[in-house]
C-alpha positions as CSV (number, residue, x, y, z in Angstrom):
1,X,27.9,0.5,-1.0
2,X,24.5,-0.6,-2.3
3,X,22.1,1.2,-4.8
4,X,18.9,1.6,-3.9
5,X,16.3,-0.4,-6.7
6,X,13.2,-0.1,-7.2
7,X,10.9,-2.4,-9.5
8,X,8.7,-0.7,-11.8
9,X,6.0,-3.1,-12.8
10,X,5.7,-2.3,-16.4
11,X,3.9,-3.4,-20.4
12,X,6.3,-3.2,-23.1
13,X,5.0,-3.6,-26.5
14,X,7.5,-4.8,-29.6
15,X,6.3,-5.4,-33.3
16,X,5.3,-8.7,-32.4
17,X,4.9,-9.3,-28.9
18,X,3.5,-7.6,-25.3
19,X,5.6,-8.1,-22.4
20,X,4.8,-7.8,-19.4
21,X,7.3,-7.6,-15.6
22,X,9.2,-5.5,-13.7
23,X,11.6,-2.9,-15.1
24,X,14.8,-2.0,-12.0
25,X,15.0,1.4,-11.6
26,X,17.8,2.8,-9.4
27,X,17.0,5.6,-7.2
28,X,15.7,9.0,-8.7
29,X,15.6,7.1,-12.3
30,X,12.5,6.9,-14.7
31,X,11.3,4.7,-17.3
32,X,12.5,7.4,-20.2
33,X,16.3,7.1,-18.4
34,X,16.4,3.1,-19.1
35,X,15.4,3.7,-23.0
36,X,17.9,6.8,-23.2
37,X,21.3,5.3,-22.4
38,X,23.0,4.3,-25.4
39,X,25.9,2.2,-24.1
40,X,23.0,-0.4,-23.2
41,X,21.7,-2.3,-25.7
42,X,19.7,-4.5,-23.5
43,X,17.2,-3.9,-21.0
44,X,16.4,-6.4,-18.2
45,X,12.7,-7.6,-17.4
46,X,12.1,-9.3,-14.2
47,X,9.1,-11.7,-13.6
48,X,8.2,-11.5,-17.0
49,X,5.5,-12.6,-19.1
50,X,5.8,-12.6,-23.2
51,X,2.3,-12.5,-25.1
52,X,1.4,-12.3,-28.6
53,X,-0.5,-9.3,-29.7
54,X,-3.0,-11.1,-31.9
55,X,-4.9,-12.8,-29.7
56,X,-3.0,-11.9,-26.1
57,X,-1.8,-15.8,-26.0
58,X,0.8,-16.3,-23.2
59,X,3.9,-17.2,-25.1
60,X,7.0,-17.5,-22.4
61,X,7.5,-17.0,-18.9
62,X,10.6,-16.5,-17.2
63,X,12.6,-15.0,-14.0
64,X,14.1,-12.5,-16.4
65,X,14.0,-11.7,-20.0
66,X,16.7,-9.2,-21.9
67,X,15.0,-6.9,-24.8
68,X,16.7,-5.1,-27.3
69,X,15.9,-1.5,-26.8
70,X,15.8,-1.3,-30.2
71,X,12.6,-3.3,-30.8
72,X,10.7,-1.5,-27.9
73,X,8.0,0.5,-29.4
74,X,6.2,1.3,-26.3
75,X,7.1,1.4,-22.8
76,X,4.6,2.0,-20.4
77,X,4.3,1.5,-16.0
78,X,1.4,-0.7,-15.5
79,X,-1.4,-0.1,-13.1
80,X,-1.3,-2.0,-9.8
């Protein structure tokens, strides 16, 4: 049985960084769902794209990086 999943292109802001990439949802989940569940430390970002916030400098790309929810300060879904 597969899940149906659904990337959410998405900005993520931490004390020190913007990130930028898609968020997986699963079907009938939202953005507040992923930052919500406790047993998860970690939340994956596909295609992303690290930046500084002084300055917007692109930092790091990669296929996928893992943030600690606890750093996440912001969470947004990015315009297309």
């Amino acid at each position: 049985m597969t899940m149906d999943k659904n990337p959410c292109a998405v900005v993520l802001y931490t004390r020190t960084h913007r990130i930028e990439g898609n968020l997986i949802l699963l079907k009938g989940e939202q953005l507040s769902d992923k930052l919500n569940v406790t047993d998860r430390k970690f939340e994956a970002i596909e295609n992303a794209r690290v930046y500084t916030l002084d300055g917007g400098q692109l930092v790091h790309e990669a296929p996928m990086v893992a943030v600690n929810k606890d750093h996440v300060t912001l969470l947004t879904p990015r315009d297309a």
